[in-house]
N, C-alpha and C positions, 0 to 999 in steps of 0.2 A: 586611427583618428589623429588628425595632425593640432598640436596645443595649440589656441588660441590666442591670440597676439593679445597685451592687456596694456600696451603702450601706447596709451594717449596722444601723440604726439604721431602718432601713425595708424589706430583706429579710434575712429568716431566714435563708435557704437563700446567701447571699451569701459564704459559708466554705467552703460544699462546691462553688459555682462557681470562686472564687477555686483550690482544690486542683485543679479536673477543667482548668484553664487550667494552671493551673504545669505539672501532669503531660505535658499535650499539648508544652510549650515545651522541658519536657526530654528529651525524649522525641526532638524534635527537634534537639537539642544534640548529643543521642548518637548519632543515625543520620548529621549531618552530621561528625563526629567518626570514625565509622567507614568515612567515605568511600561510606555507602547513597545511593540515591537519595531527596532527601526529597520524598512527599508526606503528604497531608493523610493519607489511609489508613492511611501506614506511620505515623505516629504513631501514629494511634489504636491501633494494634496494638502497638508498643511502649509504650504506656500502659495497654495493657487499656482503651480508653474505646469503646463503639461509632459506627460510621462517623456515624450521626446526630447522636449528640451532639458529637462535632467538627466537624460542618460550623456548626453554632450556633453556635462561637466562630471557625472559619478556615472561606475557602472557598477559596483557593488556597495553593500551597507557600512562593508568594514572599513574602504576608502574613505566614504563620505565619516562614519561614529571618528575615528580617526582624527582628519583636518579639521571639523567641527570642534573639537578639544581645542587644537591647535589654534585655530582662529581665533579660539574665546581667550589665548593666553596673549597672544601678539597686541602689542602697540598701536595706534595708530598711527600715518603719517606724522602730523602733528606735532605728537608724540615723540615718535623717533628722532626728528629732524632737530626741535626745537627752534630757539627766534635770533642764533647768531647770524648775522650777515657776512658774514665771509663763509665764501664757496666752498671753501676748500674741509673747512672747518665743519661744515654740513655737513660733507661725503661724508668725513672721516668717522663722525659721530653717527651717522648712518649705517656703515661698512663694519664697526664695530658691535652695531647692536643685533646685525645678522650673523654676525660669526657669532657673538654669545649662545644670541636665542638659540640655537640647537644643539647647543653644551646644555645648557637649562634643561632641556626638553629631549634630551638623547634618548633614551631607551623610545618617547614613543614617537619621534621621525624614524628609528630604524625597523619598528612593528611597520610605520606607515610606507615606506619604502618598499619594504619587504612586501608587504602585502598588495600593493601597484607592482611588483615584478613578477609574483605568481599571477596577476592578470595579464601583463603583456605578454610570460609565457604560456597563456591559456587561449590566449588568442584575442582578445579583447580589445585591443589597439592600445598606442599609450597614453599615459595620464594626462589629463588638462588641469595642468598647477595653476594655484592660485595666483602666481605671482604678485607676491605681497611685498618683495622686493623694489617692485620696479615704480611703483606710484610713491615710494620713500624717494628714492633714487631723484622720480621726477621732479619733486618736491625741495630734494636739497639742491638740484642743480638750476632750480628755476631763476633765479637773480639774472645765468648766465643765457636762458631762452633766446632771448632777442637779439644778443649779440652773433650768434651764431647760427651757419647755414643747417635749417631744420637735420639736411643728411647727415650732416658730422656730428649733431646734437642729438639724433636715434643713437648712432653708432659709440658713441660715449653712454648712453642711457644703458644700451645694450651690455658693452663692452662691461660696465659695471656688475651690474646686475646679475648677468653668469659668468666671471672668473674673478668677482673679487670677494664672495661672500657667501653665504649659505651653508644647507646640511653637507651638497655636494664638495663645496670647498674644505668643509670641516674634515667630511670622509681622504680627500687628498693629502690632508695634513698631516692626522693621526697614523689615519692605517698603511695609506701607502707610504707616507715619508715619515714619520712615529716622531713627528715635531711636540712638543709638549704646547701648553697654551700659550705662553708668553712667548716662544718662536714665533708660533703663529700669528699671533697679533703682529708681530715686529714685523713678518712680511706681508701681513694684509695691507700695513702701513703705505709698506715700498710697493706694493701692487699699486693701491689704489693710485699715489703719488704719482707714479709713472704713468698709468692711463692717464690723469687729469697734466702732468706735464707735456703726456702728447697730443690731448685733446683742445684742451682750453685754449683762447687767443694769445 
């Protein structure tokens, strides 16, 4: 199963996936709430969503109890972004609240991890993330939308979004290169910088 694109700026339909995902997660919120048994199924049924359409975003219960947790802790855009107008200042305030969130939350991204990699080695294709990255991302860089050719304004969304921030960059940090946190923040700094000094007008 190949992930599904959640960038607005290049799928349409990226809002009503983003809704049919929330729904399965709270869905999941409320049946583990009620003490049900969660699977994938009973979601989709307390979502109204059909068994096939939630297997394309979850194929097991533990994925889904999992980012359901995860979901309920994250920020909104909104949120994240906050109401500076300068561009730059958005990223950065963006780019820093994804590297936190999975210092906060480490033990259960590396259960959640873990447990999508005993499914891809099970056969089950890989995981379609949330990407709750990228609607921040879209959000901080939006001032600079119109100014810029849609292609080079994916490709900055993009570029973002998987090499400046997240569990996976956190994993880069720590374990492969045993950077402490404040390292790391000092080069997430000079990461993002440099994408937005190659990207922007």
């Amino acid at each position: 199963m190949q992930p599904e694109s959640q960038d607005p700026a290049k799928d349409p339909r990226a809002a009503q996936k983003s809704r049919t995902r929330a729904a399965l997660l709270q869905a999941a919120r409320q049946i583990s709430a009620d003490g049900g048994v969660l699977t994938v199924m009973a979601a989709a049924d307390r979502a109204g969503i059909s068994k096939a359409t939630a297997y394309r975003y979850f194929t097991d219960p533990g994925t889904l109890a999992y980012e359901a947790a995860l979901d309920l802790a994250v920020l909104t855009p909104d949120q994240i972004v906050g109401d500076s107008p300068d561009v730059r200042e958005r990223v950065q305030r963006t780019a820093l609240y994804f590297r936190d969130f999975p210092r906060r939350h480490e033990a259960a991204f590396r259960q959640f991890f873990a447990r999508t990699m005993d499914n891809w080695a099970g056969g089950q294709g890989a995981l379609t993330r949330g990407g709750r990255r990228i609607p921040a991302f879209d959000l901080a860089l939006s001032p600079m939308r119109d100014q810029m050719d849609p292609e080079r304004y994916h490709h900055l969304l993009m570029a973002l979004s998987s090499s400046a921030t997240g569990f996976e960059q956190h994993i880069a940090m720590t374990d492969v290169c045993g950077l402490t946190h404040p390292e790391a923040d000092a080069l997430g700094v000079q990461v993002v910088d440099a994408l937005l000094n190659h990207f922007l007008p």
